[in-house]
C-alpha positions in Angstrom: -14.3 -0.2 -5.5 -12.0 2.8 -4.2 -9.0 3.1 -2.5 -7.8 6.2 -1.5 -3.8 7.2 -1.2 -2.9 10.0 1.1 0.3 11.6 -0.6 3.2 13.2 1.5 2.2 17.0 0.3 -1.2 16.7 1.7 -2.9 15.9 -1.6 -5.1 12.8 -1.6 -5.6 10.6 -5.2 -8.6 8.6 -5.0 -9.6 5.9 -7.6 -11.3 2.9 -8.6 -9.0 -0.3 -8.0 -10.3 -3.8 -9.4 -11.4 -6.8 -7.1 -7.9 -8.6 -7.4 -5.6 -6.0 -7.8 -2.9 -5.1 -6.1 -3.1 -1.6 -4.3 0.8 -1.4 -5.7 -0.5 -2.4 -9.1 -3.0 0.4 -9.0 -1.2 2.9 -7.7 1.6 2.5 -9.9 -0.7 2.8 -12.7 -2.4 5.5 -11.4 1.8 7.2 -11.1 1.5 7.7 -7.5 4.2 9.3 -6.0 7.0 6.9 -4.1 5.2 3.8 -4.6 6.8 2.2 -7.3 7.3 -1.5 -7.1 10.4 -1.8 -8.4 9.9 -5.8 -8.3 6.5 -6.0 -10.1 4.7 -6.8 -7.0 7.0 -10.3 -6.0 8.1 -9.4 -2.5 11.4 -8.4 -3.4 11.6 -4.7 -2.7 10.2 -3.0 -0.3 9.0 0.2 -2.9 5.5 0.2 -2.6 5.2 0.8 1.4 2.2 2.0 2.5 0.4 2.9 5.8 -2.5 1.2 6.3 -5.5 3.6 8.0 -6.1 2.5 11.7 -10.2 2.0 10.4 -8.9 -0.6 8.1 -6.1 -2.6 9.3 -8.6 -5.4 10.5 -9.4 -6.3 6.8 -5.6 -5.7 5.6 -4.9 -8.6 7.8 -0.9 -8.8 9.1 2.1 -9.0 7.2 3.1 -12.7 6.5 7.2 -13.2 8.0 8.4 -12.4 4.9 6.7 -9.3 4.0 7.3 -8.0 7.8 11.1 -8.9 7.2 11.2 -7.1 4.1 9.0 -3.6 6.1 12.6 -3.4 8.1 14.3 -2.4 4.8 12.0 0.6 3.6 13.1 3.7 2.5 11.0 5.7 5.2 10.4 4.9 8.5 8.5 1.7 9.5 5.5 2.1 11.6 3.3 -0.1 13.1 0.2 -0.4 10.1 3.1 -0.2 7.4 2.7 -2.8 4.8 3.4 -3.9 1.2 0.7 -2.6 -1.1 1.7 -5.4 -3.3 0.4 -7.4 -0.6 -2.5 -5.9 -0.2 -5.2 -7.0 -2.9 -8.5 -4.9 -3.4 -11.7 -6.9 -2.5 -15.1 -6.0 -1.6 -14.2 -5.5 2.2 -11.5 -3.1 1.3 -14.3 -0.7 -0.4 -13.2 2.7 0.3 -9.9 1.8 2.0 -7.3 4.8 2.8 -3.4 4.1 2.8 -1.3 6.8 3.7 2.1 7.3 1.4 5.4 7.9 3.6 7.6 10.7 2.9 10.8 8.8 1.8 
């Protein structure tokens, strides 16, 4: 499955991401740029903020309180499809999915 992660400077990575893993997993594996999940993916940072494309934010599903408590403390601005990558796990439905990676 793909996911595709649409970097500050224009430049787009796209890659295969296993069904379970974390987009946060995979894009700190893959050494995106600003996603780095300083917490290992435990909802304790707010490091691997994303913004979800509008095509897909039906299958991302909403933030959980927690996670949208935690989008009020990221480095760039929150906007309304931010999320977690950590919370964001890759499954079939998310085939092809495009996040877009905030200038911090």
């Amino acid at each position: 499955m793909k996911a595709t992660w649409n970097l500050p400077d224009g430049r787009a990575v796209t890659a295969d991401v296993t069904e379970g893993q974390s987009l946060m997993e995979a894009a700190v594996t893959l050494g995106i740029p600003h996603v780095t999940g300083d917490c290992g993916g435990n909802l304790a940072c707010a490091t691997c903020h994303v913004c979800v494309d509008a095509a897909w934010l039906t299958q991302t599903g909403t933030a959980c309180d927690f996670e949208d408590a935690m989008l009020d403390a990221t480095e760039a601005e929150r906007r309304p499809t931010s999320r977690l990558s950590c919370q964001i796990r890759m499954a079939p439905d998310l085939d092809g999915i495009v996040v877009q990676v905030p200038a911090p």
